[in-house]
C-alpha positions in Angstrom: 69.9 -132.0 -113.0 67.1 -133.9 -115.0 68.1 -134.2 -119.0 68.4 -131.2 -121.3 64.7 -132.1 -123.3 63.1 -132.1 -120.1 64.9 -128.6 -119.1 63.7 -127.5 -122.7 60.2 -128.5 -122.6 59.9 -126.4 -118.9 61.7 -123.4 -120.3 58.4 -122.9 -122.3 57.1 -122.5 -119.1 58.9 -120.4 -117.3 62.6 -119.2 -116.9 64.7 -122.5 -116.1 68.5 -120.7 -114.6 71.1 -123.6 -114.6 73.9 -123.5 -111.9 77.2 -125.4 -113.7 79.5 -126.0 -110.6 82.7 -128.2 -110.5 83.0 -129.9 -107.1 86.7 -129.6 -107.8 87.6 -126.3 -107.8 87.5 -123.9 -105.0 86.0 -120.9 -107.0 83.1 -122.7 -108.0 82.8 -123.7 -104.5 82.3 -120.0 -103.4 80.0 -119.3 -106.2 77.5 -122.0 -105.1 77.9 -120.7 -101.0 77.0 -117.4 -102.4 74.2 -118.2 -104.3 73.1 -120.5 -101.4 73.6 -118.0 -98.8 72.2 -114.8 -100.4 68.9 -116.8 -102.5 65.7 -114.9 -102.6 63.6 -116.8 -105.3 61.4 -118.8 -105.7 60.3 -121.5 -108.3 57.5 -118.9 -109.3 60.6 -116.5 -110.9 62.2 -119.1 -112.1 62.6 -123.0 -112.1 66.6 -123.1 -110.7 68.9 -126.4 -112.1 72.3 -127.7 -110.6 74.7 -129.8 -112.6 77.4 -131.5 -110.9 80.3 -131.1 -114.2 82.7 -133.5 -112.7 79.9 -135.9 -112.9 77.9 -135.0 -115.7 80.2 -133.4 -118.2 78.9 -134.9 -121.1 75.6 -133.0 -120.5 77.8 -130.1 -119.6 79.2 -130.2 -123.3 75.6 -130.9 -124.6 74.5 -127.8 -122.6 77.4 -125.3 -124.2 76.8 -126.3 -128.0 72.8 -126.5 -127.4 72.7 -122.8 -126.5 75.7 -121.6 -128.4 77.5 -120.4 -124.9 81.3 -121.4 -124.3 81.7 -123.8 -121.1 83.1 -122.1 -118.0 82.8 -123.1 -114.8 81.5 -122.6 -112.2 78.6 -120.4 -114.6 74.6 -119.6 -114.2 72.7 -119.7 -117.6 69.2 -118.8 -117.9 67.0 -119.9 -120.6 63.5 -119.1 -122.0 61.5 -121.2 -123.9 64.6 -123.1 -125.7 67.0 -120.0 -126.2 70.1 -118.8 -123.6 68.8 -115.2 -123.0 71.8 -114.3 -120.1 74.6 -116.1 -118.8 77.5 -115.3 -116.2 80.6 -116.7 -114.7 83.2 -116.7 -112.3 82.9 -113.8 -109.7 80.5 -112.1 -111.7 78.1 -114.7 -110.5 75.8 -113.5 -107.5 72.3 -113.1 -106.1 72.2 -109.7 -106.9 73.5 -109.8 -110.2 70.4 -112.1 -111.0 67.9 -110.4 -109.4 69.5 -107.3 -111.6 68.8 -109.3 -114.7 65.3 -110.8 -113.7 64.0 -107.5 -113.0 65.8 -106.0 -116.1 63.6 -107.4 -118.6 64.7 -111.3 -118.6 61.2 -112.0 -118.6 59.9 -114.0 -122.6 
């Protein structure tokens, strides 16, 4: 995942969704193979991050007191232009649950 100003400055953009996964634990592991198996977007809906936490947990933290949104893992944030406007985790994270929330009015 590239830093958190660059994520910022694209969010202004467009819709940046950030995919926290821990290469660790096995529930996290089925949360990325159902986001990989089941994906339907593309970068025109929104600009899609990955952040390895085991390796990068210091931007992890950075990430949960920028936006204001306690640290799970694995979890899906999406932000617009600087501000967390949705965020899920555990089982609740799937393809169709995002496609629910882009098409319910996620759009700035």
């Amino acid at each position: 995942m590239a830093g958190l100003e660059e994520l910022l400055a694209a969010s202004k953009e467009q819709l940046c969704m950030i995919f926290k996964h821990s290469t660790r634990c096995p529930l996290s592991a089925m949360a990325k193979e159902r986001l990989e198996s089941k994906w339907s977007f593309d970068e025109s809906q929104w600009r899609p991050y990955y952040l390895d936490l085991i390796r990068f947990r210091s931007l992890s933290n950075a990430i949960a007191e920028r936006f204001g949104v306690r640290h799970e893992s694995p979890q899906v944030l999406v932000i617009s232009d600087g501000v967390c406007i949705y965020d899920s985790s555990h089982l609740a994270i799937s393809v169709p649950a995002l496609e629910e929330a882009l098409h319910g009015g996620l759009r700035p």
